[in-house]
Structures are given as structure tokens and as C-alpha cells.
BADREN-238768 format. One line per field, with one value per residue (C-alpha): chain; residue number from 1; x, y, z; residue in one letter. Coordinates in pm, 1 decimal. Layout:
! BADREN-238768
chain: A;...
resi: NUM;...
x: X;...
y: Y;...
z: Z;...
resn: A;...
END
This chain:
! BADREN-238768
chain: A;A;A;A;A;A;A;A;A;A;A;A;A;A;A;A;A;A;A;A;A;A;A;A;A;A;A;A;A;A;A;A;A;A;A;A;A;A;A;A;A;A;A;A;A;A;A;A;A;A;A;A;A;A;A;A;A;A;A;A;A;A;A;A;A;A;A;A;A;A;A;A;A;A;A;A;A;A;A;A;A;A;A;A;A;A;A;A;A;A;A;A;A
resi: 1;2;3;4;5;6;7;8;9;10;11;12;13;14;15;16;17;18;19;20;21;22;23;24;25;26;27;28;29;30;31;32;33;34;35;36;37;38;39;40;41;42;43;44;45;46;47;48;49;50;51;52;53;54;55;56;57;58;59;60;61;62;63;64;65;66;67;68;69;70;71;72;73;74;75;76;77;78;79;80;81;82;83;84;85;86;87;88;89;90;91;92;93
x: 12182.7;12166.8;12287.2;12128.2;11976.3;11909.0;11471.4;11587.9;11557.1;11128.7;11131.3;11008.1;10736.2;10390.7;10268.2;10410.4;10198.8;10227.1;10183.3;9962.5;9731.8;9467.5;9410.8;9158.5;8978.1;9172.8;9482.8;9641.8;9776.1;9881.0;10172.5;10474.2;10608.4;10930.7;10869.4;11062.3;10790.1;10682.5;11120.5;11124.2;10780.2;10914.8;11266.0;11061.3;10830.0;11136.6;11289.2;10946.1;10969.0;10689.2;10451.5;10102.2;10047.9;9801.4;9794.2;9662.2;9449.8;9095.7;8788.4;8735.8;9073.9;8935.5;8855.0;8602.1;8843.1;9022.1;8995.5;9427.2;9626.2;9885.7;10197.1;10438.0;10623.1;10339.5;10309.8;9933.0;9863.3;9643.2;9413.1;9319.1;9357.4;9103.3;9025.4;8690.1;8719.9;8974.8;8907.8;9067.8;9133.5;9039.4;9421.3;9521.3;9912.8
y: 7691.3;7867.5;8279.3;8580.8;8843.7;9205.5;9254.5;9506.4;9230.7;9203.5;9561.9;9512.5;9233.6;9329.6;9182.6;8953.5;8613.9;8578.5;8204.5;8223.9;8035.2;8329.8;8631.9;8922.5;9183.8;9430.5;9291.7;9107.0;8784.2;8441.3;8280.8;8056.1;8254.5;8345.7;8678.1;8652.1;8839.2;9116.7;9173.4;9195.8;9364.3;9588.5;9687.3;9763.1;9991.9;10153.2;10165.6;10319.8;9973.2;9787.8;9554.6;9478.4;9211.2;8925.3;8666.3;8326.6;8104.9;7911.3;8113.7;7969.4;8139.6;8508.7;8622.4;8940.9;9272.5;9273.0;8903.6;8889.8;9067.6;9302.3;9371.2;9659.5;9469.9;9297.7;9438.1;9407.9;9251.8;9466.6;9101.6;8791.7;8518.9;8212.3;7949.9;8094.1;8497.2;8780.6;8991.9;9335.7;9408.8;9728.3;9803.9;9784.4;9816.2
z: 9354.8;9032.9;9003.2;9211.8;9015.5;9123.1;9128.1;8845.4;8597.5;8623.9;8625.5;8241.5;8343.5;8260.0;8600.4;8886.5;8960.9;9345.9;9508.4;9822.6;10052.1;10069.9;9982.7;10145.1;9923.2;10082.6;9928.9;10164.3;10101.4;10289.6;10152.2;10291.7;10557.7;10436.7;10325.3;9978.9;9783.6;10041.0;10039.7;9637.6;9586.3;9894.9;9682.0;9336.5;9540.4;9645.2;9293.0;9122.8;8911.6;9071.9;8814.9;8863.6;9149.0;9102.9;9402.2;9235.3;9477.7;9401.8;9469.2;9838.7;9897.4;9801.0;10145.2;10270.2;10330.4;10642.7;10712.4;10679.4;10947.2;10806.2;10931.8;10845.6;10599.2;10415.8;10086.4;9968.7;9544.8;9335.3;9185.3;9280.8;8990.2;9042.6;8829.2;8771.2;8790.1;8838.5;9131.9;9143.9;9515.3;9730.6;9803.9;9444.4;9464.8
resn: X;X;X;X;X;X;X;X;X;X;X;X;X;X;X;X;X;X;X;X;X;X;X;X;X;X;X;X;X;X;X;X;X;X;X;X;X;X;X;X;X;X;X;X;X;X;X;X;X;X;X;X;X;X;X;X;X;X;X;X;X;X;X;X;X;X;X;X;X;X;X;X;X;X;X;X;X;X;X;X;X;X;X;X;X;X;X;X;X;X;X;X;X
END
């Protein structure tokens, strides 16, 4: 396992590519499970140090607004990268 670093070192980044399984147009996204990104995008909200969020899935993936249950501690992405088109999101974060 290599070192832990605080989420203070992307506060710089100029955006945060997400991994996920789908994603609605409301800005919620599918990924894994384990709730690593909605804990680190939830401490850079926190901190005022929060990037741009783009969620990358294929176009199939880009679903209509509202399709993705939220819970309380599901952070929603601003974009959608596909291979074919960029789609800025309703709940742009």
C-alpha cells in the first residue's frame, strides 16, 4: 500500500475525472459502491477546494434526470465525459 495523502493535495487540479457505471442528467452517478469519491468530493466541499467533476461513462450510460436514486451522502458531478460528447449536467457541482 503506497502513502495516504490529505484531499488537500488536488485542491490545485483543474477538474476531477470520476469512474462510474452511469450517470443521470441530474448529476448523479453509479459507481463501485464504496463511497471513496462521494467521502473526498464530500471533504473538498467542506474545505471550499472542490474542482470541477466530470463522471466518464459511454453515451448509453448518460441517463434522463432523476433516473439515479440519491442518498444524503451522494455527492452529484457537474459533466458527463463520453466517447462521443461532453454533457454538462443539471446539478452542476
Amino acid at each position: 500500500m503506497g502513502e495516504r495523502f490529505d484531499s488537500g493535495v488536488i485542491k490545485d487540479a483543474a477538474g476531477i475525472f470520476l469512474p462510474a457505471t452511469a450517470v443521470d442528467e441530474s448529476g448523479n452517478r453509479i459507481g463501485q459502491g464504496g463511497g471513496y469519491y462521494d467521502r473526498l468530493l464530500d471533504k473538498l466541499d467542506a474545505d471550499g477546494q472542490r474542482p470541477p467533476t466530470v463522471a466518464v461513462v459511454y453515451d448509453h450510460e448518460v441517463l434522463p434526470a432523476g433516473t439515479i436514486p440519491a442518498q444524503s451522502f451522494d455527492k452529484p458531478v457537474a459533466e458527463a465525459l463520453t466517447p462521443n460528447r461532453v454533457v454538462r449536467l443539471v446539478a452542476a457541482a
